[in-house]
C-alpha positions as CSV (number, residue, x, y, z in Angstrom):
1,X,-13.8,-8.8,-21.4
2,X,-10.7,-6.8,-21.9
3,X,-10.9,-4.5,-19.0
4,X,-11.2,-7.5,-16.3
5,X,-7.5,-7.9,-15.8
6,X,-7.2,-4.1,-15.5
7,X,-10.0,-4.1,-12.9
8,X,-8.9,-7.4,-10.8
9,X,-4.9,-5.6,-11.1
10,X,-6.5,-2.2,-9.5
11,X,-8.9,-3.9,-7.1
12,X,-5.5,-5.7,-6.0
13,X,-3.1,-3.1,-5.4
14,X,-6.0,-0.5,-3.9
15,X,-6.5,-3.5,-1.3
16,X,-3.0,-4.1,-0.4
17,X,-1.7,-0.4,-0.5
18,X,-4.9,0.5,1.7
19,X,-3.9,-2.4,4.4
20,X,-0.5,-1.5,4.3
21,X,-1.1,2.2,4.6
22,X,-3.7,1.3,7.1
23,X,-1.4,-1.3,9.1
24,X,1.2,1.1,9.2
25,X,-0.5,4.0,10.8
26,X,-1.9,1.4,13.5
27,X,1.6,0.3,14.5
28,X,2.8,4.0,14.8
29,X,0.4,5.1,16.5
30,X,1.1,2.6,19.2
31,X,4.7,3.2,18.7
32,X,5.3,-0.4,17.9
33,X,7.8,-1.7,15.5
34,X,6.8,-1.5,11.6
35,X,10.2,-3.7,11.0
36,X,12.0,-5.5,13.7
37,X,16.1,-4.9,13.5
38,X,15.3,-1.6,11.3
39,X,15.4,2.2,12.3
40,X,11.2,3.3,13.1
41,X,11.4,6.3,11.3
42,X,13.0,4.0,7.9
43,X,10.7,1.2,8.5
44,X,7.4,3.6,8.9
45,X,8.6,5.2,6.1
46,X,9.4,2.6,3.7
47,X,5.9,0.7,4.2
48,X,4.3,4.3,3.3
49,X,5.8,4.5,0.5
50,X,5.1,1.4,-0.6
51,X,1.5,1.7,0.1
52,X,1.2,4.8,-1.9
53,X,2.8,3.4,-4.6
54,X,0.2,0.5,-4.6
55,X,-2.5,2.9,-4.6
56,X,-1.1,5.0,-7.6
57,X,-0.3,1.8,-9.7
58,X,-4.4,1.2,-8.2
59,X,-5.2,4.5,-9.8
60,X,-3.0,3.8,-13.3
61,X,-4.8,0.2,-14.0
62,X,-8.3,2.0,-13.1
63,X,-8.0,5.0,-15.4
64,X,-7.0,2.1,-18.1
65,X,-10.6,0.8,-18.4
């Protein structure tokens, strides 16, 4: 019952660092804006990082099960 948090936390962040990472690569790949107002290369590489970051904090709450 313990590890259900740690599993709903992981399942979370793996979806939502896969979309973004996903969503990203779609928009430049059709050169189209990530951010509007904001440099592509800084915008692009922001969201990346972000979405790697919720797919490590994915892989920290899974290995805590």
């Amino acid at each position: 019952m313990e590890s259900a948090p740690a599993i709903f936390a992981g399942t979370v962040f793996a979806l939502f660092g896969a979309g973004l990472l996903l969503w990203t690569g779609v928009r430049v790949a059709h050169r189209a804006p990530v951010a509007q107002g904001v440099s592509p290369v800084a915008s692009a590489t922001l969201a990346a990082l972000a979405g790697s970051a919720a797919l490590l904090l994915a892989a920290w709450c899974f290995t805590r099960l």
